[in-house]
N, C-alpha and C positions, 0 to 999 in steps of 0.2 A: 230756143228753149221751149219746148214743150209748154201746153197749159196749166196740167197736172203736176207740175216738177217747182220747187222752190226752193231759193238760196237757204241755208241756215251757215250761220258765223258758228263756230268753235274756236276752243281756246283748248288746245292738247298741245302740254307739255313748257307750256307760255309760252307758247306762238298761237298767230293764229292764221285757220285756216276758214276758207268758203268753201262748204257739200252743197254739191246741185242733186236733189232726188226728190222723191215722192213721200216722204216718210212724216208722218208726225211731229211737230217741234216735242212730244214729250221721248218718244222713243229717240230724237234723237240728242236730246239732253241727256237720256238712259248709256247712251253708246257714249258721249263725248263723259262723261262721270265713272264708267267703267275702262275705258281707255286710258285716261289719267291715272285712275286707282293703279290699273294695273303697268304702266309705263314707270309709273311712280315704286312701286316696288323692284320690279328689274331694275331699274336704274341705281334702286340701294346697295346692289350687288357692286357699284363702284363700274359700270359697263357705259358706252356712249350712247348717245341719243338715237344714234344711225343702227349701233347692234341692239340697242334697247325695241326700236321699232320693227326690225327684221326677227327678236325673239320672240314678241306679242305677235307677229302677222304667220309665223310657226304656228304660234301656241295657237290662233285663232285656226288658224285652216286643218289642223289637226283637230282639234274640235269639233269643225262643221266635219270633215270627214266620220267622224266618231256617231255623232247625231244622225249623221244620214244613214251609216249603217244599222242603226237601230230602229228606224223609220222602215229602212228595207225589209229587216229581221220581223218585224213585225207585220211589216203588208204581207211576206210568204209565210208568216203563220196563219194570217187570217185567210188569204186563200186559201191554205192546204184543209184550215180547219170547214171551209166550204165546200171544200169538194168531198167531204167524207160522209 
């Protein structure tokens, strides 16, 4: 394991798991409290733990795609608006 990389313990969904990364204990208290929040409501849908987790990893990666294209949209405005 790396220098820079450390354990943090989570508790999603009442289990628990061990994240090995580089991240902040608050950022990732931020992720393990929005993961819950949001497993926790698909799950009200009456849906299993397994399609509860493959709905949020959709809804997540759809997101970051969403973000990124707005990131993109933005760096070819600011270019375009440099080159004028």
């Amino acid at each position: 394991m790396a220098a820079n990389k450390k354990r943090f313990k989570l508790k999603i969904a009442n289990k628990n798991y061990v994240v090995i990364g580089d991240s902040t204990p608050e950022h990732m208290r931020a992720v393990s409290h929005l993961v819950n929040e949001q497993l926790t409501e698909i799950m009200s849908e009456n849906v299993s733990r397994e399609d509860a987790a493959v709905l949020l990893a959709i809804n997540a990666v759809s997101d970051q795609l969403r973000k990124q294209k707005e990131l993109d949209d933005i760096k070819d405005k600011k270019s375009h608006d440099g080159e004028q």
